[in-house]
MARDONU-561936 format. One line per 5 residues: their letters; for each residue x, y, z of C-alpha. Coordinates in Angstrom, 3 decimals. Example, Ala and Ser with C-alpha at 12.3 -4.5 7.8 and 13.67 -1.06 7.14 Angstrom:
2
AS) 12.300,-4.500,7.800 | 13.670,-1.060,7.140
END
This chain:
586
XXXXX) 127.156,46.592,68.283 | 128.011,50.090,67.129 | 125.672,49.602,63.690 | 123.144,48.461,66.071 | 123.079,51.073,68.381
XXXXX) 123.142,53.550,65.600 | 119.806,52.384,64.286 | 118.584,52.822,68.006 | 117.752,48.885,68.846 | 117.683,48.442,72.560
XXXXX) 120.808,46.471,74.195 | 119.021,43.496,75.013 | 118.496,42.774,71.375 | 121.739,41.617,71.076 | 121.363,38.682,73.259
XXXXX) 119.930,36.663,70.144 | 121.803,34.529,67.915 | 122.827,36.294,64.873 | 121.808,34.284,61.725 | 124.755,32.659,59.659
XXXXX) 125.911,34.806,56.750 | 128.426,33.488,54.093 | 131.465,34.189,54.421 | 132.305,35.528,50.986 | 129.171,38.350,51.864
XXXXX) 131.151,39.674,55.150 | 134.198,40.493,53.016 | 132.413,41.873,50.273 | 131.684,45.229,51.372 | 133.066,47.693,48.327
XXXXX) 129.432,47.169,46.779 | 128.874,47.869,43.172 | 133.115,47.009,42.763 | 132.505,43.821,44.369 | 136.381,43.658,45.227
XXXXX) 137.023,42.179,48.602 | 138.644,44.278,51.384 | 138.723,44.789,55.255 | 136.026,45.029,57.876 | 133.780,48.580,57.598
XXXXX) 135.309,49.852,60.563 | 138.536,49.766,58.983 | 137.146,51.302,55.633 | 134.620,54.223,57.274 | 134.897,57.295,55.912
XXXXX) 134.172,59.046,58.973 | 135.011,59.885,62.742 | 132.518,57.462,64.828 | 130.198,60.687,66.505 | 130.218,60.753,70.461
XXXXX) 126.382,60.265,71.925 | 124.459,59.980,74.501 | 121.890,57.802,72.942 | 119.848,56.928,70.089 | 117.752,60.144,69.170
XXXXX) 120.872,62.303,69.290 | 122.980,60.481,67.016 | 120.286,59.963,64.906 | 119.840,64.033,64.610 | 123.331,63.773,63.984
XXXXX) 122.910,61.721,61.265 | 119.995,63.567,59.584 | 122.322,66.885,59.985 | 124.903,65.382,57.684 | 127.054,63.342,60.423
XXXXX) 126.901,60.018,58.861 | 128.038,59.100,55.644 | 125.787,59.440,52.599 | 123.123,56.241,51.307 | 125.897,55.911,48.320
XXXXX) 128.649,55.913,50.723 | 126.398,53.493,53.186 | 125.821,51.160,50.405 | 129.572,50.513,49.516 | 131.262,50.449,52.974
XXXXX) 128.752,49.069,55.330 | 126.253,46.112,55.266 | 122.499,46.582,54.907 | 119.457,46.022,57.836 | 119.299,42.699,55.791
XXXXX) 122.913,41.714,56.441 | 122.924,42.326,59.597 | 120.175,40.282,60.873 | 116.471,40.231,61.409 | 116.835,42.203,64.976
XXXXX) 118.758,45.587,63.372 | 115.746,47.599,62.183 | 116.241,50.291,59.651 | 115.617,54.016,61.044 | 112.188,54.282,59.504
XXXXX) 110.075,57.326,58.819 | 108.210,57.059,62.137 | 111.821,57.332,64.395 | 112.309,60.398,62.274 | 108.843,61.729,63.478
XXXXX) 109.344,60.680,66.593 | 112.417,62.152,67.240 | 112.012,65.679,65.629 | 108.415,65.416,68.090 | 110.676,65.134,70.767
XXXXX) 113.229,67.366,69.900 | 110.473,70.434,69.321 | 109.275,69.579,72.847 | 112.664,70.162,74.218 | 112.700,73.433,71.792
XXXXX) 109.638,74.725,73.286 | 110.483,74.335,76.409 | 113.657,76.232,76.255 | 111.646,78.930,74.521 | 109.032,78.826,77.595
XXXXX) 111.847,79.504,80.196 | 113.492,82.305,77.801 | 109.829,84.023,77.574 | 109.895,83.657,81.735 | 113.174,85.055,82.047
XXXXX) 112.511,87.715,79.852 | 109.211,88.696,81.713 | 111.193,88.444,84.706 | 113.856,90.700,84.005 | 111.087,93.150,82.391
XXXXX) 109.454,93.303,85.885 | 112.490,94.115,87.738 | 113.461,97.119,85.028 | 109.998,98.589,85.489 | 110.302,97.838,90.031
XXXXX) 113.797,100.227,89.488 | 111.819,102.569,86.751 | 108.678,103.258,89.084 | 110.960,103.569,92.159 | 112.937,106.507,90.923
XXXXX) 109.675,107.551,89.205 | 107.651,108.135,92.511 | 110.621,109.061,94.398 | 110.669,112.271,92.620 | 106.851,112.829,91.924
XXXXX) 107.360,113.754,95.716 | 108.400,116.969,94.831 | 105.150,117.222,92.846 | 103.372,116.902,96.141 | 105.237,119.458,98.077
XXXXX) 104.892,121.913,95.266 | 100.896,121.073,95.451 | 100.924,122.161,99.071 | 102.765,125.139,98.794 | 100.331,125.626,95.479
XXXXX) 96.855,125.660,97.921 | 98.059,126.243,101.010 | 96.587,129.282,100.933 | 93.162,128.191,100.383 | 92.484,127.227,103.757
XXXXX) 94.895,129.682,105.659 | 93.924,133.602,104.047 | 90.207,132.501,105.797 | 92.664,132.640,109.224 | 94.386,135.546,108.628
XXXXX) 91.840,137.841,107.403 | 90.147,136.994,110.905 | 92.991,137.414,112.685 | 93.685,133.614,114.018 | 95.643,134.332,117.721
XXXXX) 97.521,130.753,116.258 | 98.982,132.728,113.337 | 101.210,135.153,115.654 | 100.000,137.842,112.774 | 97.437,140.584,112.880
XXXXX) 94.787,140.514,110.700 | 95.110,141.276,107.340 | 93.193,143.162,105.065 | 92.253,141.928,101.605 | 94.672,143.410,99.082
XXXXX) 97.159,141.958,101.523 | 95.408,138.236,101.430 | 95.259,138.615,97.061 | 98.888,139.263,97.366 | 100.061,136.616,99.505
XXXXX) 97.628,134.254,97.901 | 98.790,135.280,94.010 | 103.056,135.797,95.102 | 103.304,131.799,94.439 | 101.924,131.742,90.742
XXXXX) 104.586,134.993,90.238 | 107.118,133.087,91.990 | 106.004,130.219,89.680 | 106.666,132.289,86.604 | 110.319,133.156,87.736
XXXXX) 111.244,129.514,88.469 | 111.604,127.858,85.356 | 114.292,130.795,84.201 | 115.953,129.353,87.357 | 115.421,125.996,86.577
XXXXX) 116.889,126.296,83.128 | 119.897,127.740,84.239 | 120.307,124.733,86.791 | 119.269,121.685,85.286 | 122.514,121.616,82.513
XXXXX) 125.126,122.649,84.802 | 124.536,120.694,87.979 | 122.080,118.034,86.692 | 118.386,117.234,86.575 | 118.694,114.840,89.859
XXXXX) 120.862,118.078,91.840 | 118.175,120.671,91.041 | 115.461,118.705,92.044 | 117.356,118.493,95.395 | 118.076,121.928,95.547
XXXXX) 114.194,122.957,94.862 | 113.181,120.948,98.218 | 115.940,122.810,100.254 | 114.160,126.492,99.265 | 110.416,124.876,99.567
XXXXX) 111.749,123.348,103.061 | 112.882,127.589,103.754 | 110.035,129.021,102.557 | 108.250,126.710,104.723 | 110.293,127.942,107.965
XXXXX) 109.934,131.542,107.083 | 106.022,131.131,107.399 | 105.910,129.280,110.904 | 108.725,130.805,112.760 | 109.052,134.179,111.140
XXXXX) 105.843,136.166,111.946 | 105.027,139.236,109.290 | 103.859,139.941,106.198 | 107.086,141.227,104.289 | 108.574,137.564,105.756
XXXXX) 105.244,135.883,104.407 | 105.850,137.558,100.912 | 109.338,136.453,100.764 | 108.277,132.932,101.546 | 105.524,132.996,99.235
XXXXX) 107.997,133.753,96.290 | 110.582,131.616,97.212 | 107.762,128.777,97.149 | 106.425,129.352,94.192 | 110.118,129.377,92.176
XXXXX) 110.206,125.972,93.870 | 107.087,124.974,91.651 | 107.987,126.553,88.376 | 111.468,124.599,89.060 | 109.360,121.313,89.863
XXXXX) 107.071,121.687,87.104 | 110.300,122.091,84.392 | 112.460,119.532,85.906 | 110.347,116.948,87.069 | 108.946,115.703,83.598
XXXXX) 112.361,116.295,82.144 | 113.760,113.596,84.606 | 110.932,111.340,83.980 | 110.995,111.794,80.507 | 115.109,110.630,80.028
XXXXX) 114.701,107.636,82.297 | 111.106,106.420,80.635 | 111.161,103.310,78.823 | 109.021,104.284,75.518 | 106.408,101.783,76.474
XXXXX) 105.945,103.278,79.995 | 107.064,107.429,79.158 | 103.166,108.028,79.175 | 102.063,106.422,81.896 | 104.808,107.386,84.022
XXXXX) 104.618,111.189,82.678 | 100.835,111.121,83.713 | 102.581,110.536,87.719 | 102.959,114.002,88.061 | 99.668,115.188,88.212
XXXXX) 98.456,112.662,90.494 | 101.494,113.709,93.372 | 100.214,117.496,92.456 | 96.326,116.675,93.578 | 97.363,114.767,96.648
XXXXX) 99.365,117.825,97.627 | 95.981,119.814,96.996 | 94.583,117.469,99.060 | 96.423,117.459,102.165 | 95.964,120.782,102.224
XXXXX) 92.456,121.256,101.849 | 91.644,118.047,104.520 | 93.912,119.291,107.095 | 94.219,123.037,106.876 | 90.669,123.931,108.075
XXXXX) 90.864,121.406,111.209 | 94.081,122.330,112.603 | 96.262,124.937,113.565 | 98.491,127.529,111.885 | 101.560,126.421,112.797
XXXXX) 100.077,122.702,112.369 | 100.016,122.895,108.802 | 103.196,124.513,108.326 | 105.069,122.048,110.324 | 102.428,119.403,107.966
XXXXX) 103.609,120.910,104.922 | 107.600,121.267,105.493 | 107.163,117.657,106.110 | 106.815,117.376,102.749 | 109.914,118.651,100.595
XXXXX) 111.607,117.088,103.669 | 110.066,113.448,102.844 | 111.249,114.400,99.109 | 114.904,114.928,99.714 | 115.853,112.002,101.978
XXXXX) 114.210,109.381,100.066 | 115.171,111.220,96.059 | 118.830,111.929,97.230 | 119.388,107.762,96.623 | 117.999,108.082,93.097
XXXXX) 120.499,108.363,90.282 | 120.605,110.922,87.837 | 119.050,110.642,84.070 | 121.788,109.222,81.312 | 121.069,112.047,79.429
XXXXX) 122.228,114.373,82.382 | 125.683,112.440,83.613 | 126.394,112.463,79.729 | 126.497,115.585,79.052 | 128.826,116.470,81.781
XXXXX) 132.932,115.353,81.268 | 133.825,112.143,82.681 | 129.982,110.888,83.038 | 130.087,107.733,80.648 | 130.808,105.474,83.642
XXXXX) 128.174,106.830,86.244 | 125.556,106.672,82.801 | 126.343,103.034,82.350 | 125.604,102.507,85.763 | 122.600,104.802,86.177
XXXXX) 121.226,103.001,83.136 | 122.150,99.645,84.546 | 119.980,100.197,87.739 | 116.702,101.977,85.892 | 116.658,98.814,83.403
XXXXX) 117.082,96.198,86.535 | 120.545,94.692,85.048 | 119.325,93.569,81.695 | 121.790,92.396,79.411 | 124.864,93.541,78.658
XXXXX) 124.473,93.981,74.867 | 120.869,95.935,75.235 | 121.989,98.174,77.900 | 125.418,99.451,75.722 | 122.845,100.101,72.340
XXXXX) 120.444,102.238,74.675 | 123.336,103.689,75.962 | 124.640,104.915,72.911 | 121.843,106.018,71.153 | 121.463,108.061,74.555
XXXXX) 125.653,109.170,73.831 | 124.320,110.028,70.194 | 121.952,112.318,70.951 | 123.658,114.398,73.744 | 126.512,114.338,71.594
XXXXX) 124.556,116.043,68.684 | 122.963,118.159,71.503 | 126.674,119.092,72.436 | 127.881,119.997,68.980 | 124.913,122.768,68.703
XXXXX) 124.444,125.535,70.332 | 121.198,125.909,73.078 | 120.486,129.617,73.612 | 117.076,131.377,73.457 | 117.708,132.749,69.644
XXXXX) 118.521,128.767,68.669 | 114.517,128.284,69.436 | 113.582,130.276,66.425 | 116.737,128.644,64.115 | 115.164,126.034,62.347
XXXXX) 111.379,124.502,61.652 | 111.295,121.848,64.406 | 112.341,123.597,67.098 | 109.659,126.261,66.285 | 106.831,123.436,66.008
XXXXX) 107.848,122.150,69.326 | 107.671,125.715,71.118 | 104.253,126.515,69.269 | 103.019,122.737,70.508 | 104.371,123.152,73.744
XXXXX) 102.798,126.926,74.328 | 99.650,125.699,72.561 | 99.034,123.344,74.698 | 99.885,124.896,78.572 | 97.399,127.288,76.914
XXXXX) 94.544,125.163,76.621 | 94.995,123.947,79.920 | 94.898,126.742,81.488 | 91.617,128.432,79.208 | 89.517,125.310,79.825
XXXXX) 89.370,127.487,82.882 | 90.772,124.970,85.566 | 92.856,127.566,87.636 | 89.541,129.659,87.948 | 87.323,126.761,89.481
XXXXX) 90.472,125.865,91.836 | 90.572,129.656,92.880 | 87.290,130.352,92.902 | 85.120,127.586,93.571 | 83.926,128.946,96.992
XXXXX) 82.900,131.762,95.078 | 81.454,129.696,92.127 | 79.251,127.600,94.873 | 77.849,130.533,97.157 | 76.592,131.809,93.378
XXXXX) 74.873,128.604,92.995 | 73.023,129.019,95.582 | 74.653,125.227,96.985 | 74.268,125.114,100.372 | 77.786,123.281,101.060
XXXXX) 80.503,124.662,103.356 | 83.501,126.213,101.368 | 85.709,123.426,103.490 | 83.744,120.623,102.110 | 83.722,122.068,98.432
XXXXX) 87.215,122.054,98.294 | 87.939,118.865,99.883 | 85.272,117.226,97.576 | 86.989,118.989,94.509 | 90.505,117.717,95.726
XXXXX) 89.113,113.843,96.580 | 87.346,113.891,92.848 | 90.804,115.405,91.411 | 92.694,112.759,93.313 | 90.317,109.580,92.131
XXXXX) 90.492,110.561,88.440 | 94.222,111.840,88.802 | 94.647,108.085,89.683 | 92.894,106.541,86.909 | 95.474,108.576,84.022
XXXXX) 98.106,106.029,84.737 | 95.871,103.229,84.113 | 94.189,104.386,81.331 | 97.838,105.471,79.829 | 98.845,101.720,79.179
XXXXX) 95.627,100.424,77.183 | 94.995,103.936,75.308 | 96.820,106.325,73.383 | 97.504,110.023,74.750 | 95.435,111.289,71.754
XXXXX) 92.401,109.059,72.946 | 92.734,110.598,76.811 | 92.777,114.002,75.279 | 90.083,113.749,73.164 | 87.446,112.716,75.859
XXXXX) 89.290,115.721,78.269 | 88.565,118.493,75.731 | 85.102,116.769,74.783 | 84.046,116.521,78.872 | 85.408,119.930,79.628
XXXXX) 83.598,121.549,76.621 | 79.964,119.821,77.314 | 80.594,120.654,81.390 | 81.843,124.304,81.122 | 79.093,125.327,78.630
XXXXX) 76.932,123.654,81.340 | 77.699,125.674,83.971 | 77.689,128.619,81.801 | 73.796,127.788,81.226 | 72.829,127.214,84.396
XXXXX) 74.088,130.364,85.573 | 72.733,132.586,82.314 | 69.061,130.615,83.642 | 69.773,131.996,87.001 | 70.626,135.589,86.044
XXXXX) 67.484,135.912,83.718 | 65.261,135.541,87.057 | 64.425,131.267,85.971 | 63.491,129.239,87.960 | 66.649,126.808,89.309
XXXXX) 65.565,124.743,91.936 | 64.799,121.161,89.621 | 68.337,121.641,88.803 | 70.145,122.478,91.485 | 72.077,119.651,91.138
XXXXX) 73.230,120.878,87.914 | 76.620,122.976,89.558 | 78.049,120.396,91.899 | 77.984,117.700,89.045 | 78.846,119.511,85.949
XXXXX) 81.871,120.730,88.281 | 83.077,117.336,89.456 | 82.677,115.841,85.514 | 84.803,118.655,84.269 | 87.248,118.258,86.948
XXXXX) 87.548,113.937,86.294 | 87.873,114.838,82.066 | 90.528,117.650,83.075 | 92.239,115.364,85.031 | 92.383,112.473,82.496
XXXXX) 93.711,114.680,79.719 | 95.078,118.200,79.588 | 96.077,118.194,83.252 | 98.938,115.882,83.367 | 99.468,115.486,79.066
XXXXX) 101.045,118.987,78.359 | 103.524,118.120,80.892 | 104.288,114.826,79.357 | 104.370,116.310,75.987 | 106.423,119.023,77.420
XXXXX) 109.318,117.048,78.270 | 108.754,114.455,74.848 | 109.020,117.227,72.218 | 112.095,119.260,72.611 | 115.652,118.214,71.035
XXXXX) 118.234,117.688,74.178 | 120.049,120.861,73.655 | 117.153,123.073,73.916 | 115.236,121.445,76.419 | 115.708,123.261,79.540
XXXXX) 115.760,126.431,77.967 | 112.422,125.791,76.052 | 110.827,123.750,78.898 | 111.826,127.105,81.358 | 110.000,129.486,78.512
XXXXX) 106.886,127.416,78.407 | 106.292,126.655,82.023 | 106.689,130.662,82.508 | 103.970,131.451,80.083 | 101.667,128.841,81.367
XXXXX) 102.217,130.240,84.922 | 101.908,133.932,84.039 | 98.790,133.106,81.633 | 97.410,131.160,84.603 | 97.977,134.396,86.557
XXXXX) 96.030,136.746,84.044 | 93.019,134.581,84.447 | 92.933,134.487,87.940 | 93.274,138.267,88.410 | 90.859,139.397,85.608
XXXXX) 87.910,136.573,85.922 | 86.446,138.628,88.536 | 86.460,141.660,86.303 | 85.128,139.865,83.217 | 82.128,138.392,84.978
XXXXX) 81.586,142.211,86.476 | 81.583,143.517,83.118 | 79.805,140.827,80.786 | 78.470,138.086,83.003 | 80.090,134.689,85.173
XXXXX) 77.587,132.350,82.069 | 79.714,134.229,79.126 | 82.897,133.835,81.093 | 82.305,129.882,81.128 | 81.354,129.863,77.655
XXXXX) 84.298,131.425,76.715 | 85.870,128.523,78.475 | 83.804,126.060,76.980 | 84.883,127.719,72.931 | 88.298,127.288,74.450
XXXXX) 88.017,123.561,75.100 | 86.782,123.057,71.250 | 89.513,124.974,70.059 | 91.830,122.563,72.185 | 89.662,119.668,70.967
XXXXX) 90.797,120.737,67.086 | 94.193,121.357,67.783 | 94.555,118.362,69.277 | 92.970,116.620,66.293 | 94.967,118.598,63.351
XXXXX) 98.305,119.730,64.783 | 99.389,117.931,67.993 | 102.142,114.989,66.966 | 101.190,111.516,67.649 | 104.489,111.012,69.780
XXXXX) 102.616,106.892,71.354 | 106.150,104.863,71.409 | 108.753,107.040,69.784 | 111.946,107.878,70.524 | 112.981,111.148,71.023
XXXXX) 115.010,111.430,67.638 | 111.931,109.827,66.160 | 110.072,112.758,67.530 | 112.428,114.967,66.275 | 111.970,113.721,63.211
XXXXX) 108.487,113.937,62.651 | 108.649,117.891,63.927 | 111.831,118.363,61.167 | 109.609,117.314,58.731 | 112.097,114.274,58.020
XXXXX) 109.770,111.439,58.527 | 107.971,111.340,55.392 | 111.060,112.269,52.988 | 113.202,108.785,54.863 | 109.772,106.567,54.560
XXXXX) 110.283,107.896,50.918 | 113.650,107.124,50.704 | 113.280,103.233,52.310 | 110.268,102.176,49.704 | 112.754,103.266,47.046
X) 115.350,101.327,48.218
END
């Protein structure tokens, strides 16, 4: 029975008469020695295998489990001596079986494939949540950014609901240009912060002074209390802007650290948003109490958040609280993936530890002076494309035009058209590559501000406009989707890609300042320069600007798309090209 079960007949087979054999063939089962001896049960070679049926012992046997033809030949009888019913195991079984058994294998693939996709989506539920959580500061730094686009109009007519006299106009340029000062300052702040009591801790921090500043403007009536609160706010947003795509940068997944680092600029328009939609249709005090809402918001939901890896590492007894920080941004994945991220992560901030990360360290070695240059270079551009002008001015810009559109409606068209396209980076991160979404910002933003810069050089040589009226209006909402797909929200993400741990706060602090105080240059001298040489040159300065940011782009900028950050660091050492070297040899 055990033969015949082996060569996978069915049991009812064995309800037929067996055919006679002679006797002397039973005994002689040594084969080629033809000596006589005991049954082959007796005589086998071999354990008999435990199954659970006929296709599994027959694997067995085609894995080596069974004894060899020789060994068959000698000890046991053939298909032939055992009768007419015990089939051999044929070449179609064989097929049969190893059909079966890949069906079985494919399965169990299937279900790893949904497991895996599974776990992926509740990494990237985790990733996203801590992601917007503290984008949220983004948005309260965008309100105290443009809050007082709507609100100088109220003071300089003296609004009874602002408790405040009315102000004169020096006083409105100062309150409305303290923030982007204040904005300068905060990064110095920030990178004093963000290594000693964390990147998660400063953040919190940042919403307790926005959430002051906020207080001092609605309950504190004056204007040296207004210019205190005005710089306090805007060191809020130089700290947001420097810590913000730091955090997002050490939690990012390298598949998702561009479309999450794009986040930020979205939360920054909706912030412009809110405050152009509801500041001209309510009250003073409304949109104060609107606005502290905001850093408010931030903190509660943010103070659940863990910190980055890279931050509880670098502080003594942090290995723990990393493991577990990681453990919760990567939605419990398993155990062996999340201790190799976790100590590449321990690498790295233990190389950052071993060096030193003061100002002069910058300017120490080729890599760390790339990733300045890159970083500067490219705050730069963003800010000559001439962005911060059309955001100041563009009430200005419109009445010049000759536009009949209220300055209320302007802005809150300029903020919905900033929000739509601010909305579309994210998207657009995951099937492109950041290069792609900056070439077709500086290409847009070059065609648009040299076509502004023509309409108005028509207009000023006594032309005739009118057929192209619409000209303005369009060109301004096409530059402001292309700025907002590109070189708004990339320098920030590149920001926060480029620079080695140790130096990161302190380099991310130096560039924010000089994009804030270059953003502050423009916005006090544009007025001047179109006094002195004409608003058409001033855009087509702008528009030679965007070119220039178009080449560097092309020529200089890194192609970071799914590197690590050592990778990175790597390729600005100069260290790629010499280990690809080194490999071929090998």
């Amino acid at each position: 029975m055990y033969v015949s079960l082996c060569r996978g007949i069915p049991e009812s087979s064995f309800r037929k008469p067996p055919k006679q054999q002679p006797p002397q063939h039973r005994l002689n089962l040594s084969g080629a020695s033809g000596g006589g001896g005991p049954p082959r049960r007796k005589l086998s070679g071999y354990t008999r295998p435990q199954f659970a049926g006929p296709m599994e012992l027959e694997t067995l046997m085609e894995e080596g489990a069974s004894p060899d033809p020789g060994r068959r030949g000698a000890d046991g009888p053939t298909a032939a001596d055992d009768g007419d019913t015990r089939a051999p195991l044929n070449n179609g079984d064989k097929r049969r079986a190893a059909h079966q058994h890949d069906q079985r294998q494919r399965k169990d693939d299937d279900a790893a494939a949904m497991k895996t996709n599974t776990e992926s989506t509740r990494s990237s539920i985790n990733l996203y949540l801590a992601a917007f959580t503290v984008n949220m500061g983004a948005l309260a730094a965008g309100c105290a950014m443009t809050w007082s686009s709507p609100t100088l109009v109220k003071l300089q007519k003296g609004d009874p609901s602002t408790g405040m006299e009315k102000i004169t106009l020096e006083e409105a340029s100062w309150v409305g240009s303290l923030v982007t000062l204040g904005a300068a300052i905060g990064p110095v702040l920030a990178g004093v912060l963000l290594d000693r009591i964390g990147r998660k801790n400063t953040i919190l921090i940042s919403m307790i002074m926005l959430a002051v500043s906020w207080i001092l403007i609605g309950f504190v009536p004056g204007i040296p209390a207004l210019y205190c609160a005005r710089v306090l706010a805007g060191l809020t947003v130089g700290v947001i802007f420097t810590a913000v795509p730091m955090y997002i940068a050490e939690i990012s997944e390298l598949h998702l650290r561009s479309s999450l680092g794009t986040l930020m600029q979205f939360f920054l328009v909706a912030g412009f948003l809110v405050e152009y939609a509801v500041g001209p249709y309510t009250t003073y005090l409304t949109l104060v109490i609107v606005s502290l809402a905001m850093p408010i918001l931030c903190f509660g939901m943010f103070v659940w958040m863990p910190d980055s890896p890279h931050s509880l590492l670098a502080r003594s007894g942090g290995e723990e609280k990393a493991l577990k920080s990681l453990r919760w941004l990567r939605g419990n994945p398993e155990e062996t993936v999340l201790l190799k991220e976790l100590e590449d992560i321990k690498k790295s901030v233990n190389e950052a530890k071993d060096q030193k990360s003061g100002v002069s360290d910058l300017f120490n070695n080729r890599g760390n002076i790339n990733a300045l240059m890159i970083s500067c270079a490219m705050v730069a551009w963003q800010q000559l494309c001439g962005i911060i002008v059309l955001l100041i001015y563009s009430q200005m810009i419109f009445i010049q035009t000759g536009v009949e559109l209220s300055s209320s409606m302007s802005t809150i068209i300029v903020g919905s058209v900033m929000l739509g396209a601010s909305a579309l980076t994210p998207c657009l991160a995951k099937f492109t590559t950041m290069k792609t979404l900056l070439y077709i910002s500086g290409i847009g933003m070059a065609i648009t501000d040299g076509t502004l810069g023509l309409f108005f050089y028509l207009k000023n040589t006594g032309s005739d406009v009118s057929s192209i009226g619409w000209m303005p209006l369009s060109s301004l909402v096409v530059f402001i989707i292309t700025y907002c797909l590109g070189f708004g929200p990339l320098p920030w993400a590149i920001m926060g890609e480029i620079f080695p741990p140790n130096l990161k706060s302190v380099a991310s602090s130096m560039t924010t300042s000089f994009c804030w105080i270059l953003g502050f240059v423009l916005s006090k001298t544009f007025i001047n320069v179109c006094d002195v040489i004409g608003i058409h040159f001033a855009f087509w300065i702008f528009a030679v600007c965007c070119i220039f940011a178009l080449l560097f782009t092309a020529f200089v900028l890194p192609d970071t798309e799914g590197k690590s950050l050592q990778e990175i660091q790597d390729m600005l050492q100069g260290r790629t090209k010499s280990r690809n070297t080194e490999m071929t040899k090998a």
